[in-house]
Z-matrix of the N, CA and C atoms (Angstrom, degrees):
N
C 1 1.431
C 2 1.515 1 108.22
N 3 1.618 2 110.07 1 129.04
C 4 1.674 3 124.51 2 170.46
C 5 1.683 4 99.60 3 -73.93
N 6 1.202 5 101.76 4 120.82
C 7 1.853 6 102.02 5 133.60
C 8 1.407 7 121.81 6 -120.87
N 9 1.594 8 105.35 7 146.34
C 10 1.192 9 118.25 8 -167.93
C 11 1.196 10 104.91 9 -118.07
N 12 1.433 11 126.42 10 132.64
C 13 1.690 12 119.88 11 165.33
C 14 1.452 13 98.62 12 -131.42
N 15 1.507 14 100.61 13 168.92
C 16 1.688 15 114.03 14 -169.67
C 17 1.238 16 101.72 15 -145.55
N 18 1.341 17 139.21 16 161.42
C 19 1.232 18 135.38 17 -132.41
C 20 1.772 19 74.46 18 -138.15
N 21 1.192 20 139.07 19 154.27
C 22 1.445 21 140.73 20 172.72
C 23 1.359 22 123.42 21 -163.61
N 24 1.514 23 117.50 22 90.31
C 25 1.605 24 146.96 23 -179.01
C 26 1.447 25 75.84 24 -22.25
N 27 1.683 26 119.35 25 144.17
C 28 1.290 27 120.26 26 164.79
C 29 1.894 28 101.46 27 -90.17
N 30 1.084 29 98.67 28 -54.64
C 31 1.614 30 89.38 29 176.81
C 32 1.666 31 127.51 30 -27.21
N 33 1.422 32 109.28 31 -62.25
C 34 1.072 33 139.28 32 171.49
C 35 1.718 34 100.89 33 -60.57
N 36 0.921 35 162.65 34 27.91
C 37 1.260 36 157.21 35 -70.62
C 38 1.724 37 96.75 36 145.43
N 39 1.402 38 82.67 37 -92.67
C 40 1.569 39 123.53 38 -165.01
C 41 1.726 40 95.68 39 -67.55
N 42 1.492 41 129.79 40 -38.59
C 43 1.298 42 119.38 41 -172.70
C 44 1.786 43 102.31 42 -71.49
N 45 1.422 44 109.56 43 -39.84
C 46 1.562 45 101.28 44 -168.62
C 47 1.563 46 108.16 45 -84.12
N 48 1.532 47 130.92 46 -21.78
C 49 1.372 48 106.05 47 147.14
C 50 1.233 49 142.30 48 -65.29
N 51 1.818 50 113.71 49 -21.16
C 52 1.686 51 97.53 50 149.89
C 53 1.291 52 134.99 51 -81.14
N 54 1.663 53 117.76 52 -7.46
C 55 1.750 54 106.48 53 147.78
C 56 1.213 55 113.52 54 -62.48
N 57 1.141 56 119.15 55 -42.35
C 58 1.676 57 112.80 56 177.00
C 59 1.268 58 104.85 57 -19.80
N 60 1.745 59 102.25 58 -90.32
C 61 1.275 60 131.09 59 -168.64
C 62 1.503 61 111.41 60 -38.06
N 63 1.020 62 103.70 61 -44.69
C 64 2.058 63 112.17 62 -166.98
C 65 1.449 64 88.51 63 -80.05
N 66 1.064 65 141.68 64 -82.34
C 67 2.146 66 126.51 65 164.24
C 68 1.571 67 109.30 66 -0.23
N 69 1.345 68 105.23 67 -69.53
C 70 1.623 69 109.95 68 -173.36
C 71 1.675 70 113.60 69 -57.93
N 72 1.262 71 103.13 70 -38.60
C 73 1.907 72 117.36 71 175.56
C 74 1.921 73 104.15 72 -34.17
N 75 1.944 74 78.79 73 -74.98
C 76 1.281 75 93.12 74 -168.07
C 77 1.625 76 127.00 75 -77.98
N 78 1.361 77 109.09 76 -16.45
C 79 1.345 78 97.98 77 153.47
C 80 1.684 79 135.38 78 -43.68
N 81 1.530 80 85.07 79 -57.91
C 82 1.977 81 100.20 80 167.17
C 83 1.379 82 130.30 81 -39.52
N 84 2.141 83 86.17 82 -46.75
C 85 1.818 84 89.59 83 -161.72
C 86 2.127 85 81.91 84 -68.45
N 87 1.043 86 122.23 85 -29.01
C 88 1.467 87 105.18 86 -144.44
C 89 1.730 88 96.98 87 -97.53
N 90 1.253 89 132.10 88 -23.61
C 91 1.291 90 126.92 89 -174.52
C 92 1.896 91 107.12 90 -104.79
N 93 1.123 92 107.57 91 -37.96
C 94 1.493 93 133.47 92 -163.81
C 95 1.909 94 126.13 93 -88.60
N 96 1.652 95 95.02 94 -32.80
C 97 1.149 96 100.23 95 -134.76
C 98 1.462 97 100.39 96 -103.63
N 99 1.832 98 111.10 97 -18.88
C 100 1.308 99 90.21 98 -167.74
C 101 1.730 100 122.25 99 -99.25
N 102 0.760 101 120.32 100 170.65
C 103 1.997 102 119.21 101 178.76
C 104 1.710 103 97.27 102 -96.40
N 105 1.443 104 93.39 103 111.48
C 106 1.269 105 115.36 104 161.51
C 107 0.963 106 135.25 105 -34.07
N 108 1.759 107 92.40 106 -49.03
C 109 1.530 108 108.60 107 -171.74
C 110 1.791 109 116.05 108 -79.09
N 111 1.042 110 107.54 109 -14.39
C 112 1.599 111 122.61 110 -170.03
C 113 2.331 112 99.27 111 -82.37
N 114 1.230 113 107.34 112 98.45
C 115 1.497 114 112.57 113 -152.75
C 116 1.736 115 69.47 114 -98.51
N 117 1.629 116 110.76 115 -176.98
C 118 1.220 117 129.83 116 -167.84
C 119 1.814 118 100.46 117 -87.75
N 120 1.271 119 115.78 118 136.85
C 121 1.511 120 124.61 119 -179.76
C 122 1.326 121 92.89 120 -46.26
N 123 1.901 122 104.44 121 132.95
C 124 1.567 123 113.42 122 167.16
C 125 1.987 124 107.39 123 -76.66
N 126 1.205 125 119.94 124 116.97
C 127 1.418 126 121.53 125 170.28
C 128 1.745 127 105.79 126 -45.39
N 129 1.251 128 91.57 127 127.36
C 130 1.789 129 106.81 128 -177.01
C 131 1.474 130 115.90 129 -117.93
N 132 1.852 131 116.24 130 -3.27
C 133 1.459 132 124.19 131 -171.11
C 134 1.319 133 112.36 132 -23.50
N 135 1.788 134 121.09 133 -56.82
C 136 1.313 135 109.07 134 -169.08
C 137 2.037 136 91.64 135 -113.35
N 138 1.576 137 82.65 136 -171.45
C 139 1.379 138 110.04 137 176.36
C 140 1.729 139 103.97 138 -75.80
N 141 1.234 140 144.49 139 -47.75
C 142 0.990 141 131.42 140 175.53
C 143 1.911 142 114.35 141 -77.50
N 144 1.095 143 128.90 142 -13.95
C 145 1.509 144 127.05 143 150.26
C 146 1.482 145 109.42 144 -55.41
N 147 1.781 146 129.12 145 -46.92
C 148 1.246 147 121.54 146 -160.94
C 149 1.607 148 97.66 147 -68.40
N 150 1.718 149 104.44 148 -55.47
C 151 1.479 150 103.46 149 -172.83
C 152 1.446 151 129.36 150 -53.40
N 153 1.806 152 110.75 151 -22.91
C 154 1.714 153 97.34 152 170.05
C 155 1.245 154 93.31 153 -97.92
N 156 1.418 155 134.64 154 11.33
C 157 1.827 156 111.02 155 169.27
C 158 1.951 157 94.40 156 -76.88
N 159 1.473 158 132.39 157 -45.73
C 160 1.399 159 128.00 158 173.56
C 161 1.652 160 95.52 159 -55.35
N 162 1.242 161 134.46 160 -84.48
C 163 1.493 162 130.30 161 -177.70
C 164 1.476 163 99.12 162 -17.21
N 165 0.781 164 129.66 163 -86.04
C 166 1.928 165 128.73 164 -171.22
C 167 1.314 166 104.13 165 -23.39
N 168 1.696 167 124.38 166 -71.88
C 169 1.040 168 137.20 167 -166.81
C 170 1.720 169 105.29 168 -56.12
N 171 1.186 170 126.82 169 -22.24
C 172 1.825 171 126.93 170 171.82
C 173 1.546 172 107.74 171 123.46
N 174 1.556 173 115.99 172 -3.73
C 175 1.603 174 128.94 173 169.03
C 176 0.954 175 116.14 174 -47.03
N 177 1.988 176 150.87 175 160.32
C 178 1.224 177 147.51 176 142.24
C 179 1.297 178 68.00 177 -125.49
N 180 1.440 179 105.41 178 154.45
C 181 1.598 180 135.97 179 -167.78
C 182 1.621 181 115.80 180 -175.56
N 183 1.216 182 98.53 181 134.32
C 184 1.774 183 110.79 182 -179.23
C 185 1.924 184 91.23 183 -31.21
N 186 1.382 185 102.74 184 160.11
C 187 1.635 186 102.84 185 158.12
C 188 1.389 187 116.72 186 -112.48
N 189 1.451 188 115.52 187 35.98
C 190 1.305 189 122.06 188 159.29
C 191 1.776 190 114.23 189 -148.16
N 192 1.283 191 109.74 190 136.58
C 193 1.685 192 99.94 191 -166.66
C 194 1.533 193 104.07 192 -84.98
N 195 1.516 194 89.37 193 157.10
C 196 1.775 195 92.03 194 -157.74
C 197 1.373 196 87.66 195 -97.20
N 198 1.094 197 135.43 196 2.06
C 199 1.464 198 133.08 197 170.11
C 200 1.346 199 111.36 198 -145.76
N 201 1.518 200 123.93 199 135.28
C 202 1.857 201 123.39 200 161.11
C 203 1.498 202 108.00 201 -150.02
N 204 1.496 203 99.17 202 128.52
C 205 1.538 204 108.43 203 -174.47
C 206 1.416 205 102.57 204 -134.84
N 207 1.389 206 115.20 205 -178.56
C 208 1.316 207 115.95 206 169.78
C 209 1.875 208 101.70 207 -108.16
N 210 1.205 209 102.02 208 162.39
C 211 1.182 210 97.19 209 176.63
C 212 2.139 211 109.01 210 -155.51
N 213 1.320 212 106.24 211 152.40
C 214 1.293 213 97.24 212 -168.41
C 215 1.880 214 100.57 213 -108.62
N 216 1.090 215 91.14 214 141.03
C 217 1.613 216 114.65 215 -171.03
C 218 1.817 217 95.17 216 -76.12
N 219 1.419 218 114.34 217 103.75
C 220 1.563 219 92.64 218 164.10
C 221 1.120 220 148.00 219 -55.12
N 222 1.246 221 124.11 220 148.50
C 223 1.744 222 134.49 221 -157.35
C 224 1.283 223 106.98 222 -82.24
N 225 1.431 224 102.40 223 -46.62
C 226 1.884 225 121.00 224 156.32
C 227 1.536 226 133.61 225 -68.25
N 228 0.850 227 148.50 226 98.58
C 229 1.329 228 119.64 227 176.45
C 230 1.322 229 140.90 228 -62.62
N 231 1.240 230 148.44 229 118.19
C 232 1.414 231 113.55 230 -173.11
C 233 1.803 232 107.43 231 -110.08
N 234 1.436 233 107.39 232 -139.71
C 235 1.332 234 91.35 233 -179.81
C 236 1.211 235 137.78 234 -129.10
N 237 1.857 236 94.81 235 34.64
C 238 1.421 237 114.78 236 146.99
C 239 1.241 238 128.52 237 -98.35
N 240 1.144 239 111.63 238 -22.16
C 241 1.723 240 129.59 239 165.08
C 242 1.847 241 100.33 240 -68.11
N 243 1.422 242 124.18 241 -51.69
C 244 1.400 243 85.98 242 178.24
C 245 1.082 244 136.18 243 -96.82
N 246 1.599 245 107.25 244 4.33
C 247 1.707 246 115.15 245 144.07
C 248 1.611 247 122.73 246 -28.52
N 249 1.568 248 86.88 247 -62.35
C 250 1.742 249 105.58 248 -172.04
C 251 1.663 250 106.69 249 -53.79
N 252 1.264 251 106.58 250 -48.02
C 253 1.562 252 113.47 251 -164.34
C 254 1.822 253 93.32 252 -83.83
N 255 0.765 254 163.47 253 -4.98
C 256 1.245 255 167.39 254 105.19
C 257 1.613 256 116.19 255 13.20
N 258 1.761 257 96.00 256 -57.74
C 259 1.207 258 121.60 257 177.88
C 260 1.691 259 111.66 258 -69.95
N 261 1.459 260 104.94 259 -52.53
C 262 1.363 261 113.99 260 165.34
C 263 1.039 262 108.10 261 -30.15
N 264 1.392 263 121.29 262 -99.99
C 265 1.687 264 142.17 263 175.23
C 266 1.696 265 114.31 264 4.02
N 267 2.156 266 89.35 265 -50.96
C 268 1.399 267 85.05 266 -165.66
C 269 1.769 268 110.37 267 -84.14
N 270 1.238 269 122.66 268 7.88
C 271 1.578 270 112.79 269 151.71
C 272 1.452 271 114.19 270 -124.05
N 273 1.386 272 105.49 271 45.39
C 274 1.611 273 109.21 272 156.94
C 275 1.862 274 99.27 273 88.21
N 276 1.088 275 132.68 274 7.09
C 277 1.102 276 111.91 275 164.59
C 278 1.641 277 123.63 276 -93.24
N 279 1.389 278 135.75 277 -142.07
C 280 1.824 279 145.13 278 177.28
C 281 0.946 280 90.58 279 171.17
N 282 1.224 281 123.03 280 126.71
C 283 1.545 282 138.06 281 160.59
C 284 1.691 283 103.01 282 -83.45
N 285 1.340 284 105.68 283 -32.07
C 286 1.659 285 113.94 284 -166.34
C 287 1.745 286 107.92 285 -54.67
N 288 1.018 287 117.78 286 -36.52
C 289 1.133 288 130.33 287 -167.63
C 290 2.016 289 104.72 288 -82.34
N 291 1.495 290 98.76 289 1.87
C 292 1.324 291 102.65 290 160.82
C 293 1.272 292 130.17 291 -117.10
N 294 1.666 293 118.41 292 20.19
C 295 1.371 294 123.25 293 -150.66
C 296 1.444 295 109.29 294 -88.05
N 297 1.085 296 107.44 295 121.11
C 298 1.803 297 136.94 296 -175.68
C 299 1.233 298 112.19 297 97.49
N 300 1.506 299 133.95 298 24.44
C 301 1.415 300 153.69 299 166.41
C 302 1.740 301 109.42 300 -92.00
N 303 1.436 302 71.67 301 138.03
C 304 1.971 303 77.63 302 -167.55
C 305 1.862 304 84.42 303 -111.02
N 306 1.622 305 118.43 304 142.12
C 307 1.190 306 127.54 305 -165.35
C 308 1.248 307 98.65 306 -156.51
N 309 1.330 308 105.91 307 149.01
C 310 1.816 309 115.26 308 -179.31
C 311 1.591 310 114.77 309 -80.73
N 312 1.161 311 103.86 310 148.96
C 313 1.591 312 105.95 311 -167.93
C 314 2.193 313 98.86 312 -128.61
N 315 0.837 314 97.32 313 119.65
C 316 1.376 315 109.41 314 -170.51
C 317 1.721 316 99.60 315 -108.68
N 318 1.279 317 118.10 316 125.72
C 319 1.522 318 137.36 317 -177.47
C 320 1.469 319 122.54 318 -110.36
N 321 1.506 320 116.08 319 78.22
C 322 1.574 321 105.23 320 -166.36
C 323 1.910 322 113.17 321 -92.99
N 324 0.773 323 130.77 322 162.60
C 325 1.491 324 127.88 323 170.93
C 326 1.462 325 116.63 324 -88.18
N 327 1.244 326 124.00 325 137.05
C 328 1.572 327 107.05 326 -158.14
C 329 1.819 328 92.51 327 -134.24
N 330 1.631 329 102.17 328 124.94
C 331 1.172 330 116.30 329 -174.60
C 332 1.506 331 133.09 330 -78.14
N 333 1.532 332 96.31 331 -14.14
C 334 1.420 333 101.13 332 -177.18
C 335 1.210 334 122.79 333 -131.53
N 336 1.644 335 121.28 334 59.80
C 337 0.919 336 140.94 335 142.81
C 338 1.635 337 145.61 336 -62.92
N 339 1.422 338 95.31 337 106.41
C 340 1.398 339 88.96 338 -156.82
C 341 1.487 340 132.34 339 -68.36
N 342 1.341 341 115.23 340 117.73
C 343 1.512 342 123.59 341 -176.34
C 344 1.658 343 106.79 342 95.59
N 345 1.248 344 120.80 343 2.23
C 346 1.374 345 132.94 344 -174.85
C 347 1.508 346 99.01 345 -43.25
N 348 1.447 347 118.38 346 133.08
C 349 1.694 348 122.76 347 167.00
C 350 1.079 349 98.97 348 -112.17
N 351 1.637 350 139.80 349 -25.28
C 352 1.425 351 129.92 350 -175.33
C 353 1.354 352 89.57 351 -133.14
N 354 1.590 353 115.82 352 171.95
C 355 1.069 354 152.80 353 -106.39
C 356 2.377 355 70.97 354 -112.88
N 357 1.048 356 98.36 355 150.45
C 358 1.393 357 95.15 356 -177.13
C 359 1.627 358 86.64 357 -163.26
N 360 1.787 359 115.89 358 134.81
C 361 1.465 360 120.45 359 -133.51
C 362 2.170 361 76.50 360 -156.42
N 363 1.611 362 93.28 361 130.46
C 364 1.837 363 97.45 362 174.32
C 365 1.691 364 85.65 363 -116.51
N 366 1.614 365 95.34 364 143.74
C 367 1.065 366 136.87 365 -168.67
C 368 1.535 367 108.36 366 -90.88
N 369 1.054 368 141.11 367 129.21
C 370 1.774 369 137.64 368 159.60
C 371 1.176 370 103.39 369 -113.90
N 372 1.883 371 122.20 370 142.67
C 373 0.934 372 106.38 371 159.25
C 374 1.774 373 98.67 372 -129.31
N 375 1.869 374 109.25 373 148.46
C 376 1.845 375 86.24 374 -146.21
C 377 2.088 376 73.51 375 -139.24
N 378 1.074 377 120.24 376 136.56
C 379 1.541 378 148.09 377 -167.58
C 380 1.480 379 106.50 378 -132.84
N 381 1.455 380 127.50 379 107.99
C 382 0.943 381 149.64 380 -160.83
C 383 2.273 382 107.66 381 18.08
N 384 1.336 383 91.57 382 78.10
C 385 1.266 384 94.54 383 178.95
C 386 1.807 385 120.13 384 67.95
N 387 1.307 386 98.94 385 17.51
C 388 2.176 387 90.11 386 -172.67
C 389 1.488 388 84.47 387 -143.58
N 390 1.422 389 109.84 388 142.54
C 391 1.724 390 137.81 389 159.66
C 392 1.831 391 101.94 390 -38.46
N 393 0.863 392 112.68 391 112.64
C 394 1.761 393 106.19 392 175.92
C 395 1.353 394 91.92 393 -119.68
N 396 1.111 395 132.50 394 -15.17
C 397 1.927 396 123.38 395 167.98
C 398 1.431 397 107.60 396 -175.64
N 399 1.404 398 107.64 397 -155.45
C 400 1.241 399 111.34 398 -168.28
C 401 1.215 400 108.77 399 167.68
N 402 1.836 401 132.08 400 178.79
C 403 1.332 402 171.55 401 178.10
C 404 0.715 403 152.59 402 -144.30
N 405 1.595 404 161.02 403 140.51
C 406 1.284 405 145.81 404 126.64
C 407 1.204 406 123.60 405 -95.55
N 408 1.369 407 122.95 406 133.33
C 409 1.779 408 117.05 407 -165.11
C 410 1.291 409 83.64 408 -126.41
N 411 1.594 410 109.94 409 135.84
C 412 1.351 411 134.20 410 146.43
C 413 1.748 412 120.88 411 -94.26
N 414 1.652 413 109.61 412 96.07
C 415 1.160 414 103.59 413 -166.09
C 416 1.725 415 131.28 414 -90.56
N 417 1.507 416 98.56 415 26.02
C 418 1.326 417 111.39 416 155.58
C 419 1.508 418 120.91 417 -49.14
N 420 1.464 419 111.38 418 174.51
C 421 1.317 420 111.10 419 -171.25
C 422 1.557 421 100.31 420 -91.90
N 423 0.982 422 147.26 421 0.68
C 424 1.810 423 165.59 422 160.27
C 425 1.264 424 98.43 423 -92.51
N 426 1.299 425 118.58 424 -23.01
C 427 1.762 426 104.04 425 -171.39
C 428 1.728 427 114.46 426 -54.09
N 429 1.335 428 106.95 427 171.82
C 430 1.278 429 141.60 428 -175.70
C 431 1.358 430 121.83 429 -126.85
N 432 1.211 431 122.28 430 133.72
C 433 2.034 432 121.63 431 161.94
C 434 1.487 433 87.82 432 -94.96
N 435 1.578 434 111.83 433 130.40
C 436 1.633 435 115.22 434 167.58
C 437 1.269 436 78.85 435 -144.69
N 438 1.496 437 98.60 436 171.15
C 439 1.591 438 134.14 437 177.63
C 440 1.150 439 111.86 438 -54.04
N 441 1.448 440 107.39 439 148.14
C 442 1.395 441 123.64 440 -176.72
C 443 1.796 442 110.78 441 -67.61
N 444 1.232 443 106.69 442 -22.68
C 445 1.425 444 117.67 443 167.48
C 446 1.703 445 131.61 444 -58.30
N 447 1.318 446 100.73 445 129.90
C 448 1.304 447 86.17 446 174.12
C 449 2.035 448 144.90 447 91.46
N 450 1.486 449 73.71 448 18.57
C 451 1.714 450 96.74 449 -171.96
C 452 1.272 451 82.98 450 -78.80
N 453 1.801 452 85.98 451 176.48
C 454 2.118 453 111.01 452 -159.20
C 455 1.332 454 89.46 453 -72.94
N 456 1.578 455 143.59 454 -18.09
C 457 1.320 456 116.99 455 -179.96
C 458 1.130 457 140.38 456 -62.31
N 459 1.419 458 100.47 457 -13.20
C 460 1.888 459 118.13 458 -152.48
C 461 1.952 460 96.35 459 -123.89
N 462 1.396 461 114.43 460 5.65
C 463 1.680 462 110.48 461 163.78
C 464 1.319 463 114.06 462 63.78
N 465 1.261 464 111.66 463 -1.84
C 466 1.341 465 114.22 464 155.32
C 467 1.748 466 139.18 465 -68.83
């Protein structure tokens, strides 16, 4: 039986396992890493940008929001917030990545909801001028908050 030993500079050591590591990083971030689904923030500057960013999505909606406040993104999450952001996620947005950010929330009334008996209202939520999430609430007593995706305009 061979034994072999090798003598190995620890420095020299220690530098080529953090190229290792930093290789492996950036492989990920660049082949691996990113969410598809997460498309570039829709620009929301004015009130008529927000309303054809809902128009796109299959919305008809007042062209003025019947509500706009600011509102602060919790720092904590709890576990109605990551319900909510749940929803986010699933058309490409994260609220998380705004937590302790206060962001404008724009409330439009949306007309073409199908079979609507009560008043059913899309949500914006807009962080230095860009869509960072959103809603549509049907505020019937059956109602639902679903995604901004996918209203009767767009045949989906």
């Amino acid at each position: 039986m061979m034994v072999m030993t090798a003598k190995v500079d620890f420095k020299k050591g220690m530098i080529a396992l953090a190229a290792a590591a930093a290789l492996i990083l950036a492989l990920i971030l660049l082949l691996g890493g990113k969410d598809t689904t997460q498309t570039a923030a829709p620009a929301a500057g004015s009130n008529d940008a927000r309303v054809e960013f809902l128009k796109s999505q299959g919305w008809d909606v007042t062209t003025s929001p019947v509500e706009s406040s600011q509102v602060k993104i919790p720092e904590q999450p709890d576990e109605v917030f990551s319900r909510y952001n749940a929803l986010q996620k699933g058309q490409g947005y994260d609220l998380s990545q705004y937590a302790g950010e206060k962001v404008m929330r724009y409330v439009y009334k949306v007309n073409n909801y199908p079979g609507a008996t009560e008043p059913v209202y899309a949500t914006l939520l807009v962080h230095k001028n860009e869509i960072i999430g959103g809603d549509i609430t049907n505020t019937s007593p059956q109602g639902k908050i679903q995604s901004l995706q996918g209203g009767p305009g767009t045949g989906r």
